[in-house]
py3Dmol code that shows the C-alpha trace and the ligand (Angstrom):
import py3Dmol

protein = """\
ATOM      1  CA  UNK A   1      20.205 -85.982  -6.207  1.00  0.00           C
ATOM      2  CA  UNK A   2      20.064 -82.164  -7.703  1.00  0.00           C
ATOM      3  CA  UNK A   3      22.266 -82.666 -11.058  1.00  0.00           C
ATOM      4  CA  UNK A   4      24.601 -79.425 -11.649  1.00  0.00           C
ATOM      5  CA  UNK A   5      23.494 -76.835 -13.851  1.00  0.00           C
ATOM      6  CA  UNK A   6      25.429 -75.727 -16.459  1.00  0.00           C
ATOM      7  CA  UNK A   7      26.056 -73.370 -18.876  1.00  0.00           C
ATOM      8  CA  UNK A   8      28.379 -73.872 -22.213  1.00  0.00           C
ATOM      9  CA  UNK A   9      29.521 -71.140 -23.753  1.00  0.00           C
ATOM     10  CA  UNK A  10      31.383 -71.105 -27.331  1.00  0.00           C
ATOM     11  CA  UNK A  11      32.127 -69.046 -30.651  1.00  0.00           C
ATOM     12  CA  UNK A  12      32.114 -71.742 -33.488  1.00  0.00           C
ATOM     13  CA  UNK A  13      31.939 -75.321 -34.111  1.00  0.00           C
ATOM     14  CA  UNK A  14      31.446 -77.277 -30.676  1.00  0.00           C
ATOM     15  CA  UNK A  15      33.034 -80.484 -30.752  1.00  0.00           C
ATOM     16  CA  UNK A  16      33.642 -79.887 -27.180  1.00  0.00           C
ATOM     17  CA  UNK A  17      30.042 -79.128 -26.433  1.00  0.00           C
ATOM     18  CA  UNK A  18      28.723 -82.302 -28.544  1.00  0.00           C
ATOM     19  CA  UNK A  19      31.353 -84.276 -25.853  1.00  0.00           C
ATOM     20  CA  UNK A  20      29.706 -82.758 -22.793  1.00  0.00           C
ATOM     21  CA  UNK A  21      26.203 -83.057 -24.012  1.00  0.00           C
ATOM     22  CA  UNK A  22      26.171 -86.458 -25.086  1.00  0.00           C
ATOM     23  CA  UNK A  23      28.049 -86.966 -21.202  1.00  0.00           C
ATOM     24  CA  UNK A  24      25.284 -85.490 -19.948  1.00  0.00           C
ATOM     25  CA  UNK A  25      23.161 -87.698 -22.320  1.00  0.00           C
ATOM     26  CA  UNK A  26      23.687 -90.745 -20.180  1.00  0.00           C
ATOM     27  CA  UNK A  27      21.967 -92.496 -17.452  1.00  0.00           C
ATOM     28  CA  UNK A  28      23.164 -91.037 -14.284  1.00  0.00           C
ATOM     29  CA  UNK A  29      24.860 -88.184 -15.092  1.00  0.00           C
ATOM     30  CA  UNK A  30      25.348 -85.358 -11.988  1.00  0.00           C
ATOM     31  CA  UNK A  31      25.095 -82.588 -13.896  1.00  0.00           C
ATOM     32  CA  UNK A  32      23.098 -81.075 -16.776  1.00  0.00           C
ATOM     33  CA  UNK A  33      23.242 -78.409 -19.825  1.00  0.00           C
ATOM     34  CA  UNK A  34      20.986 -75.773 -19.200  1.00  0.00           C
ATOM     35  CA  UNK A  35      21.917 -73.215 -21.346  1.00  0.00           C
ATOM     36  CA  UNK A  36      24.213 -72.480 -24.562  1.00  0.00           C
ATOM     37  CA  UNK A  37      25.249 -69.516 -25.189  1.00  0.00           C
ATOM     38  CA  UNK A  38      26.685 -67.981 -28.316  1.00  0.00           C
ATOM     39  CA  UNK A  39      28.906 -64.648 -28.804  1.00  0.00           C
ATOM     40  CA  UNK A  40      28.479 -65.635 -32.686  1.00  0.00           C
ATOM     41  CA  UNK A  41      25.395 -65.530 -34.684  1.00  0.00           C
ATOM     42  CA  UNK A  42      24.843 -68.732 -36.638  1.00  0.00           C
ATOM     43  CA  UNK A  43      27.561 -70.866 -34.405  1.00  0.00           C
ATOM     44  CA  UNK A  44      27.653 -74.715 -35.609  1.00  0.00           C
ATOM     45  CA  UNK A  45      27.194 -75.560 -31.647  1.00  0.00           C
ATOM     46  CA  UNK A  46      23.618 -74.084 -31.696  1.00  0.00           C
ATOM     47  CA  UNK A  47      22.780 -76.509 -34.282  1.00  0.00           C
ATOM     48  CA  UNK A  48      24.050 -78.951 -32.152  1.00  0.00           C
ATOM     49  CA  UNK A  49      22.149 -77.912 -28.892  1.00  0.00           C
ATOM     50  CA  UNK A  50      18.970 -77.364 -30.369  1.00  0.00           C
ATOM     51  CA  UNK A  51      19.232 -80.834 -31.638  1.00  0.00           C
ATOM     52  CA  UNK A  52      19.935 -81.984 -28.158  1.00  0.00           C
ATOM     53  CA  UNK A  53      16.865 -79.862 -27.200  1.00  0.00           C
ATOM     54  CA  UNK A  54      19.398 -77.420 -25.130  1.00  0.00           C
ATOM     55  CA  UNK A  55      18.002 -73.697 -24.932  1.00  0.00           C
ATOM     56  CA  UNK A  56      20.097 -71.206 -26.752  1.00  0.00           C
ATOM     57  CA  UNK A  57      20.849 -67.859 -26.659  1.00  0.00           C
ATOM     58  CA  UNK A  58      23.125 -65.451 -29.232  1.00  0.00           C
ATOM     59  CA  UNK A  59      24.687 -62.532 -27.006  1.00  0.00           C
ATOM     60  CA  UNK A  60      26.426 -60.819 -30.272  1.00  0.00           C
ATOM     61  CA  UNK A  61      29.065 -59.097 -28.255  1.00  0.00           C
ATOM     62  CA  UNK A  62      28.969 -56.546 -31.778  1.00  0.00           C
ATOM     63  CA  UNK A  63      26.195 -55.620 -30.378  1.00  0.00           C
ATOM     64  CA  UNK A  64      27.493 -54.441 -27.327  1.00  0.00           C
ATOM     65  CA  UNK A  65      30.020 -50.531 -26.235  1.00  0.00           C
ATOM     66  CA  UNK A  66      32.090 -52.606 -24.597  1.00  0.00           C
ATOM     67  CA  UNK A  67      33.387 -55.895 -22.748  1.00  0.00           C
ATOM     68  CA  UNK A  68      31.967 -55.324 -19.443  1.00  0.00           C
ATOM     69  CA  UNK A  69      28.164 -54.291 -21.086  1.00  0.00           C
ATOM     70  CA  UNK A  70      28.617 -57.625 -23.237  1.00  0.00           C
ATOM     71  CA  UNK A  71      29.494 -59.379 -20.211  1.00  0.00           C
ATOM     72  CA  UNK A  72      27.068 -58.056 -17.815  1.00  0.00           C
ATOM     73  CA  UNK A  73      24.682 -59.276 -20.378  1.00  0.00           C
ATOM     74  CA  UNK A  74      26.034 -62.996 -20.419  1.00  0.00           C
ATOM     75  CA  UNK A  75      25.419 -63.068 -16.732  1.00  0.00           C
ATOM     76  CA  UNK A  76      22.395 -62.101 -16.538  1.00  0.00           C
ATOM     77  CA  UNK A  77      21.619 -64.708 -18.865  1.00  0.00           C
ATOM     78  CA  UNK A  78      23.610 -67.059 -17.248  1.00  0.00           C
ATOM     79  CA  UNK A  79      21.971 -66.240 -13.599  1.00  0.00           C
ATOM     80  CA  UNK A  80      18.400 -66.320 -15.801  1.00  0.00           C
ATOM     81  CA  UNK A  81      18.839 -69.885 -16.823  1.00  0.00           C
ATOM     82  CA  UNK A  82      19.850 -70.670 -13.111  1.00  0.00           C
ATOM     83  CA  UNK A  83      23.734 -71.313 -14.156  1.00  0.00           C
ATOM     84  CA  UNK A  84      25.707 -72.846 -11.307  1.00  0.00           C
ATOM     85  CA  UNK A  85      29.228 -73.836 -13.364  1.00  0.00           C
ATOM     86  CA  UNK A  86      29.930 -71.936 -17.228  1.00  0.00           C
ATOM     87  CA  UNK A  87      31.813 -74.263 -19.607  1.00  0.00           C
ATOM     88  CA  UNK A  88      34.332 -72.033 -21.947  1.00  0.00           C
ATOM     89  CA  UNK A  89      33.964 -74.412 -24.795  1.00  0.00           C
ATOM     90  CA  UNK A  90      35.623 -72.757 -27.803  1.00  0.00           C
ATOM     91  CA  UNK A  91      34.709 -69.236 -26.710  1.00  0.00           C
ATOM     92  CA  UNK A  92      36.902 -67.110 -28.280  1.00  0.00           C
ATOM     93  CA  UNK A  93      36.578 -63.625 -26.316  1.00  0.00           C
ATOM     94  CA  UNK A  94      38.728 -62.890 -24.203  1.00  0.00           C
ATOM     95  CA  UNK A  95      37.128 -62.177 -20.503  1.00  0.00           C
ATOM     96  CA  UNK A  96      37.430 -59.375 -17.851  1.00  0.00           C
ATOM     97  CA  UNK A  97      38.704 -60.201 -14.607  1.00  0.00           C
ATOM     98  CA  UNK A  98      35.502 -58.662 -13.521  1.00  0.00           C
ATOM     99  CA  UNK A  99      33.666 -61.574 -15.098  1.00  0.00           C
ATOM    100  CA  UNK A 100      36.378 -63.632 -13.987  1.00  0.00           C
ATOM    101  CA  UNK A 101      36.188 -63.293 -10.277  1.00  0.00           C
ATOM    102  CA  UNK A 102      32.375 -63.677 -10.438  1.00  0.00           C
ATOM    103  CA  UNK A 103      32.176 -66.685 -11.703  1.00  0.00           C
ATOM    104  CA  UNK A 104      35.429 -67.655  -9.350  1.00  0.00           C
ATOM    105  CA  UNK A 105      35.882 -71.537  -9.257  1.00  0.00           C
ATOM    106  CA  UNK A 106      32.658 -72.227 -11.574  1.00  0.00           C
ATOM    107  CA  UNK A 107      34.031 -71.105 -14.641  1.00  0.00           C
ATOM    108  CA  UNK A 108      36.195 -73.400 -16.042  1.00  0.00           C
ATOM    109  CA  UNK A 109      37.963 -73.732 -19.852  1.00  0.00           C
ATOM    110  CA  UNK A 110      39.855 -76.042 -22.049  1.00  0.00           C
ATOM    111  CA  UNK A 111      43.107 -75.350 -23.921  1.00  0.00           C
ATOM    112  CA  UNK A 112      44.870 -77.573 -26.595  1.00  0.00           C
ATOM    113  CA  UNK A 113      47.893 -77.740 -24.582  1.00  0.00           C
ATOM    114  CA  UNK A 114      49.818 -79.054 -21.228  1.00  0.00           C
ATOM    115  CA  UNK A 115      49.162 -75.892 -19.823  1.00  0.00           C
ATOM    116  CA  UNK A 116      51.454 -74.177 -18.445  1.00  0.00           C
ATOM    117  CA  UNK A 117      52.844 -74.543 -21.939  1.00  0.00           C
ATOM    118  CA  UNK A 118      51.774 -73.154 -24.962  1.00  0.00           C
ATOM    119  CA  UNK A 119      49.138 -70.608 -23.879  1.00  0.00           C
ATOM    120  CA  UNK A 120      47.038 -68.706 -26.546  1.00  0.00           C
ATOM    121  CA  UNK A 121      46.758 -69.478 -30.248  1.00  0.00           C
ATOM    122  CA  UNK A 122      48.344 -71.489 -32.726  1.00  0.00           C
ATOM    123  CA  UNK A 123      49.456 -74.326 -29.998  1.00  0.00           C
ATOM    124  CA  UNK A 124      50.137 -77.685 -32.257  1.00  0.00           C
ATOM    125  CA  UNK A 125      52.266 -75.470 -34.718  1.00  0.00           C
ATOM    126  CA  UNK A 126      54.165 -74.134 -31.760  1.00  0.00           C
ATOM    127  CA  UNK A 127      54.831 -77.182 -30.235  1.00  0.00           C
ATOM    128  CA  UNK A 128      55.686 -78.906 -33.838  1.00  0.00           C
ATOM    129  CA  UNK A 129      58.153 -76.622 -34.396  1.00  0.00           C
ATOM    130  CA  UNK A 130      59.640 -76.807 -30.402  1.00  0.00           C
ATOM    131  CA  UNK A 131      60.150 -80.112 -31.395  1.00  0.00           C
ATOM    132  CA  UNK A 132      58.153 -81.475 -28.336  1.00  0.00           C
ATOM    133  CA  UNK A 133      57.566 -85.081 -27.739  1.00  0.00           C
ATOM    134  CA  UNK A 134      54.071 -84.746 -26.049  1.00  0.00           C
ATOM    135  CA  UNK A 135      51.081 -82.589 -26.766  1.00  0.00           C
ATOM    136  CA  UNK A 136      47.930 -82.715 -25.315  1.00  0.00           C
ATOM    137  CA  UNK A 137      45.220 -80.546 -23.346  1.00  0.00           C
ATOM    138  CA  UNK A 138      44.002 -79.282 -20.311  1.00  0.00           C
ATOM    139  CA  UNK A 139      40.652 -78.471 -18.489  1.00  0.00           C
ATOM    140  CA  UNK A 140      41.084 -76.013 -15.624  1.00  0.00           C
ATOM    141  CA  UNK A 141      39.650 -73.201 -13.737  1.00  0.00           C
ATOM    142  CA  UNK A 142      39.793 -69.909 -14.997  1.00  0.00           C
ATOM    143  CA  UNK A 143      41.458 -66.692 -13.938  1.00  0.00           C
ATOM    144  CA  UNK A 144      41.889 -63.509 -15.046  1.00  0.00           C
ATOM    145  CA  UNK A 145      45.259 -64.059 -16.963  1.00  0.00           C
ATOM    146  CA  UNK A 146      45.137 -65.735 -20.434  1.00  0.00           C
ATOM    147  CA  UNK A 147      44.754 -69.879 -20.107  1.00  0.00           C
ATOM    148  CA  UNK A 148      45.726 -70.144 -16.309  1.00  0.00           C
ATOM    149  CA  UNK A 149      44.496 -71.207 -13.979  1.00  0.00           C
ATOM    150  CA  UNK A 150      44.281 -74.167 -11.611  1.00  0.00           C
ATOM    151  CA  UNK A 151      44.721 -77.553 -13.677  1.00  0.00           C
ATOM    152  CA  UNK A 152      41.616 -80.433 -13.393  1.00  0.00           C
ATOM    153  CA  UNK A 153      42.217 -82.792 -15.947  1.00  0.00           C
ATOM    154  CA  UNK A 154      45.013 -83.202 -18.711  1.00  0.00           C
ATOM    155  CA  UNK A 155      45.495 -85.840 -21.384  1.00  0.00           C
ATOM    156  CA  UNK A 156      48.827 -86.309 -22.793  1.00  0.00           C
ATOM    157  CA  UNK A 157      49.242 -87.009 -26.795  1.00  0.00           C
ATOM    158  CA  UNK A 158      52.278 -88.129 -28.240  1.00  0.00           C
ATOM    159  CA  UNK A 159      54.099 -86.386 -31.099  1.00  0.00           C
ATOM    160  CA  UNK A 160      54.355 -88.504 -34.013  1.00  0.00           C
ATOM    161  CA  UNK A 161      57.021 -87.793 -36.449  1.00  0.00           C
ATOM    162  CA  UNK A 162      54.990 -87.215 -39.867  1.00  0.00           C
ATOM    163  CA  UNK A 163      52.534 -85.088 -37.682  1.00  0.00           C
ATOM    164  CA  UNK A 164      51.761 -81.462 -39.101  1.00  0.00           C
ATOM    165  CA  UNK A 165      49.289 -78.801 -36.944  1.00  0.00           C
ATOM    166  CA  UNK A 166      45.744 -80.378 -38.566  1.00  0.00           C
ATOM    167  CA  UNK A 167      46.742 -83.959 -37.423  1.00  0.00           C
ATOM    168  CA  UNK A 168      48.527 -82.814 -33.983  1.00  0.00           C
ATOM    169  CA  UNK A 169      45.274 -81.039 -33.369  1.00  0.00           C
ATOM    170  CA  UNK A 170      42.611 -84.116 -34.423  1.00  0.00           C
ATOM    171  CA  UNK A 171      44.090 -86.917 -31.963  1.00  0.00           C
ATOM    172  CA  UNK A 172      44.586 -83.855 -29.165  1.00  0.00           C
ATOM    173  CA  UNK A 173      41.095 -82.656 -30.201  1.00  0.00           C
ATOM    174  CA  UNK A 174      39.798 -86.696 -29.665  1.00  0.00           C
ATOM    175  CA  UNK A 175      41.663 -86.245 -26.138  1.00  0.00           C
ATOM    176  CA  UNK A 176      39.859 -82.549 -25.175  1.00  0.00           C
ATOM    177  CA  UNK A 177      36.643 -84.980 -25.598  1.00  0.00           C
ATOM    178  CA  UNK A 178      37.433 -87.282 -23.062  1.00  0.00           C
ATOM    179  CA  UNK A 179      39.005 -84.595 -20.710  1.00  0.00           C
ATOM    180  CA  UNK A 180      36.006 -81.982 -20.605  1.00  0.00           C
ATOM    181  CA  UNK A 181      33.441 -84.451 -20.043  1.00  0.00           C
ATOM    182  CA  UNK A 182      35.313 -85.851 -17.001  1.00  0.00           C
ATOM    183  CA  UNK A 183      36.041 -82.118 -15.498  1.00  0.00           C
ATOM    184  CA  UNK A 184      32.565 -82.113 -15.571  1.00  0.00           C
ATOM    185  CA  UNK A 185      31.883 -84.832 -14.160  1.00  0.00           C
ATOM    186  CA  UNK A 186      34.295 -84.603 -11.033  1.00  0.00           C
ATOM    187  CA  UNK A 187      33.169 -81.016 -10.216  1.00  0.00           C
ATOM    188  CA  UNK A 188      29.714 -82.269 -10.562  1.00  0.00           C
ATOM    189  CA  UNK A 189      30.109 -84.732  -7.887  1.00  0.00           C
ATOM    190  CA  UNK A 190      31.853 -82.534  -6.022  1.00  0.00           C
ATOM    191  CA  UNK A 191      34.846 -83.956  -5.513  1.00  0.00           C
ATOM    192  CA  UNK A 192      36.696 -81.207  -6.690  1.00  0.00           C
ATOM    193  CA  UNK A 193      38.177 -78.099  -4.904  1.00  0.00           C
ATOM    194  CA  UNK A 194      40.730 -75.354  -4.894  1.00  0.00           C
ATOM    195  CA  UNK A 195      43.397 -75.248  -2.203  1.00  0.00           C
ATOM    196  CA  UNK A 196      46.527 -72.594  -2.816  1.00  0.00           C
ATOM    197  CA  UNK A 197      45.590 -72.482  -6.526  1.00  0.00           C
ATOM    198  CA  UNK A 198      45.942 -76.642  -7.021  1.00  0.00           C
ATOM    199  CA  UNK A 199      42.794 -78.985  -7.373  1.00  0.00           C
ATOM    200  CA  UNK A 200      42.556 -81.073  -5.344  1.00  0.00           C
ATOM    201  CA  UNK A 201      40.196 -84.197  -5.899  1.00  0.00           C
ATOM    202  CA  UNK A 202      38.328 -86.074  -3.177  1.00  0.00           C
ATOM    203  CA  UNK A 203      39.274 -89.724  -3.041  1.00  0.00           C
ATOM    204  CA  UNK A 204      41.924 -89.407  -5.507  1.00  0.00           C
ATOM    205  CA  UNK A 205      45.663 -89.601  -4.456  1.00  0.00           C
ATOM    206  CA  UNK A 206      47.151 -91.309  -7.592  1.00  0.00           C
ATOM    207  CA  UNK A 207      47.190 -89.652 -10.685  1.00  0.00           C
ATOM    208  CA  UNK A 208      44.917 -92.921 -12.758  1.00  0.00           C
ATOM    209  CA  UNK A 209      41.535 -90.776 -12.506  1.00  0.00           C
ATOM    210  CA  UNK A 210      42.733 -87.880 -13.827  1.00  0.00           C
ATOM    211  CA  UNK A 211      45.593 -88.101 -16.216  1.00  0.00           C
ATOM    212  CA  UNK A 212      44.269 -89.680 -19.584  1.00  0.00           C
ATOM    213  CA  UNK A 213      46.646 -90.824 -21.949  1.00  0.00           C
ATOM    214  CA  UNK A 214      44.516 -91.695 -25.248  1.00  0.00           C
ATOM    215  CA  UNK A 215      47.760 -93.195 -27.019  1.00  0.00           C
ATOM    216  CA  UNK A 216      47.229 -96.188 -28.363  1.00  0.00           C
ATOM    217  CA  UNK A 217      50.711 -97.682 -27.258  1.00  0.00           C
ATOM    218  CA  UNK A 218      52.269 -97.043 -31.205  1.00  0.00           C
ATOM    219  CA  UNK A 219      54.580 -94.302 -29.540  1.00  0.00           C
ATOM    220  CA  UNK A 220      55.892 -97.065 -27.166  1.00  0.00           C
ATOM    221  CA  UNK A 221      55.910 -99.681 -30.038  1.00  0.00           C
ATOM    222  CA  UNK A 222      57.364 -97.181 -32.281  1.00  0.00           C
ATOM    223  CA  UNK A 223      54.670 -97.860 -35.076  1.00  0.00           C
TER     224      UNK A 223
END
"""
ligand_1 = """\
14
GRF
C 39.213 -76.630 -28.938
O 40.430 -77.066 -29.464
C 39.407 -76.053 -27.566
O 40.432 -76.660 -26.852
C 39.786 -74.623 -27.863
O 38.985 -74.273 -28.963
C 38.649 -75.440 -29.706
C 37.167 -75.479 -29.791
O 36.706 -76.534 -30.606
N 39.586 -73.802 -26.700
P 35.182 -76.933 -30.577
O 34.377 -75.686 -30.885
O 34.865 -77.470 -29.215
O 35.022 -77.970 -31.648
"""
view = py3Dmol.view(width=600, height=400)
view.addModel(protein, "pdb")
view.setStyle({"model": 0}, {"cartoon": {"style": "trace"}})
view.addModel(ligand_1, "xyz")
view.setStyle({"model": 1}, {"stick": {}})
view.zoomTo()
view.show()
């Protein structure tokens, strides 16, 4: 069968990227990478695709008058290397809801939070300081407004007591690597669609398949 093409794009270090490509590594796997696509010169992700023998592309969006020129230039990139889904993998501009709506259902994104919660920047600190018992992240489909969107996969993480922001973020950040790859995955098989702004997954009425909780079990054996 026809693996899914896709498109990753990011601003900076790719963690998330590294996850999907080494998914897409494997024996098996329904979809590919067929393009990754910087807004930043010099990104740590290129490195990481060009090892992976990915093709890569800078669109500096400096180099553009305005979001919708930058952004008509992604997609033509995007259409170029025969894009059918765009990963937002770290990609830190902020998107028209021009772009948006054409790329409707195959654009999807992941946050550092249980979205609807926490939206935007500066999440683990946030929730630290809410005093929250669970953290975690999300993979969903994008729309126009900032980190919404309809909700794929989410992994909880639980708040530890001596956490601060940088270790919040590493066990959450071990989660998003698990989640994104699995988003993938289930759109790639196509067992995934949109009904009144909730996914819905084929042959999946339980929530095992697509909740992950990573703990370990030392929040439940208070270690
Ligand atoms: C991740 O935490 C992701 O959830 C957020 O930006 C960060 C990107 O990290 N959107 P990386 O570039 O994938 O390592």
């Amino acid at each position: 069968m026809a693996r899914l093409k896709a498109a990753v794009l990011i601003s900076g270090r790719g963690s998330n990227l590294q996850a999907l490509i080494d998914a897409c590594g494997a024996p098996g796997t329904p979809a590919e990478i067929v393009l990754v696509l910087s807004n930043v010169p010099g990104a740590q992700g290129l490195d990481r695709a060009r090892a992976a023998g990915i093709a890569t592309l800078t669109v500096d969006h400096r180099d553009f008058a305005g979001r919708e020129s930058f952004e008509d230039r992604v997609t033509s990139q995007l259409m170029e290397a025969g894009a059918e889904l765009v990963c937002l993998a770290g990609f830190m501009r902020l998107l028209t809801p021009g772009f948006v709506e054409r790329w409707r259902d195959r654009l999807i994104n992941i946050h550092p939070s249980l979205l609807p919660a926490y939206r935007g920047l500066d999440t683990h600190a946030r929730a630290l300081a809410d005093g929250v018992r669970f953290a975690g992240c999300t993979v969903h489909f994008v729309r126009p407004e900032m980190d919404a969107g309809p909700i794929i996969v989410q992994a909880a993480v639980a708040v530890r007591g001596d956490d601060d922001a940088e270790s919040l973020a590493a066990r959450v950040l071990a989660a998003e690597h698990r989640c994104y790859p699995l988003a993938l995955r289930l759109i790639a098989e196509g067992r995934t669609r949109v009904e009144n702004e909730r996914v819905l997954i084929d042959g999946c009425f339980g929530p095992a398949a697509i909740v992950l909780n990573p703990d370990d079990g030392a929040a439940a054996t208070g270690a």
